[in-house]
C-alpha positions as CSV (number, residue, x, y, z in Angstrom):
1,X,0.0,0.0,0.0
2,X,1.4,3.8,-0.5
3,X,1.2,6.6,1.1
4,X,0.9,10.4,0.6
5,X,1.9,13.3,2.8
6,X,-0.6,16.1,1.9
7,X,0.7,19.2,3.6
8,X,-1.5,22.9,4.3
9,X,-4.6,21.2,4.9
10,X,-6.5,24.1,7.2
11,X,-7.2,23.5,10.5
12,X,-11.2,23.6,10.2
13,X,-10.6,20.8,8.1
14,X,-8.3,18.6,9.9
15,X,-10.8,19.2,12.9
16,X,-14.1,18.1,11.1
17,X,-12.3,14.9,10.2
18,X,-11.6,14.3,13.8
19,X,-15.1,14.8,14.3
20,X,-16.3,12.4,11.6
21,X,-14.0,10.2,13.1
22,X,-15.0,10.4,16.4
23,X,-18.3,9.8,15.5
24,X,-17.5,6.6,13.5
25,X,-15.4,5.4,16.6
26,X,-12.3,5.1,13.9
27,X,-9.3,7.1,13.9
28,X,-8.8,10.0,11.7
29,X,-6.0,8.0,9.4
30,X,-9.1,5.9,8.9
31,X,-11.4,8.2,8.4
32,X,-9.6,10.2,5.6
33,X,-8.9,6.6,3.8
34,X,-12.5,6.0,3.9
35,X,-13.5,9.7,2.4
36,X,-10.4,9.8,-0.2
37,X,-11.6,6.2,-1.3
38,X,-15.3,7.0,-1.6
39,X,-14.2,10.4,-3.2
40,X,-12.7,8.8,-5.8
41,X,-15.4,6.4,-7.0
42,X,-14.2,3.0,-5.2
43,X,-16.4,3.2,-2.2
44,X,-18.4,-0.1,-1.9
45,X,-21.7,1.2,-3.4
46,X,-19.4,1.9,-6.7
47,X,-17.9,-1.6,-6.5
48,X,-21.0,-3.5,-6.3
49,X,-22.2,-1.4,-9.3
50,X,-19.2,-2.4,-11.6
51,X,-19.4,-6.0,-10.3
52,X,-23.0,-6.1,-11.4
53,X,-22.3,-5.0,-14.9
54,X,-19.3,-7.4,-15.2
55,X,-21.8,-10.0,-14.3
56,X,-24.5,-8.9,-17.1
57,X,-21.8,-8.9,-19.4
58,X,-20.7,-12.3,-18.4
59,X,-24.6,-13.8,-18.7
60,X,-25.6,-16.3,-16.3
61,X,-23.1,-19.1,-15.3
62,X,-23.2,-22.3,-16.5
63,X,-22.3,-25.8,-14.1
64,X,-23.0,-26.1,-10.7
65,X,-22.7,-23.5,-8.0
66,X,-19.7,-23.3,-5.2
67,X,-22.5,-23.8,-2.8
68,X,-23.8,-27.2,-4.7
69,X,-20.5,-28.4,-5.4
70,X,-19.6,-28.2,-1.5
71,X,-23.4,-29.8,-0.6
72,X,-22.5,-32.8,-2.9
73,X,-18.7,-33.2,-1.6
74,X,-20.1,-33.0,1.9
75,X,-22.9,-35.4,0.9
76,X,-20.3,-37.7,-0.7
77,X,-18.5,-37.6,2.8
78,X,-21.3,-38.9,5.1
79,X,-21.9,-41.6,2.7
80,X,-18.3,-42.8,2.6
């Protein structure tokens, strides 16, 4: 992961992030990661959007889900 330095923020701002953070019970390191992120377009509202259109594009899946494919190797071990 990187990092940034970002210098000459002003105070009121550096404040109302301590707030926010405060009120999320987070520190303010975490808070700024979560508002730079969401700023940016890759909070998880925006992710589950772009996962959704992958998944139109894709069509529907063909075979067996993950889920029936662990029902059937779990079946296959209480009959062995």
């Amino acid at each position: 992961m990187g990092q940034i330095l970002i210098r000459n923020l002003d105070d009121s701002v550096i404040d109302a992030l301590k707030r926010r953070a405060a009120d999320h019970a987070i520190s303010a390191e975490e808070e700024a990661r979560r508002v730079l992120t969401f700023s940016v377009g890759l909070g998880r509202e925006d992710a589950v959007r772009r996962l959704n259109a992958v998944r139109a594009e894709l069509g529907p899946s063909r075979g067996p889900t993950s889920l029936e494919l662990l029902r059937e190797d779990r079946a296959r071990d209480d009959n062995a």
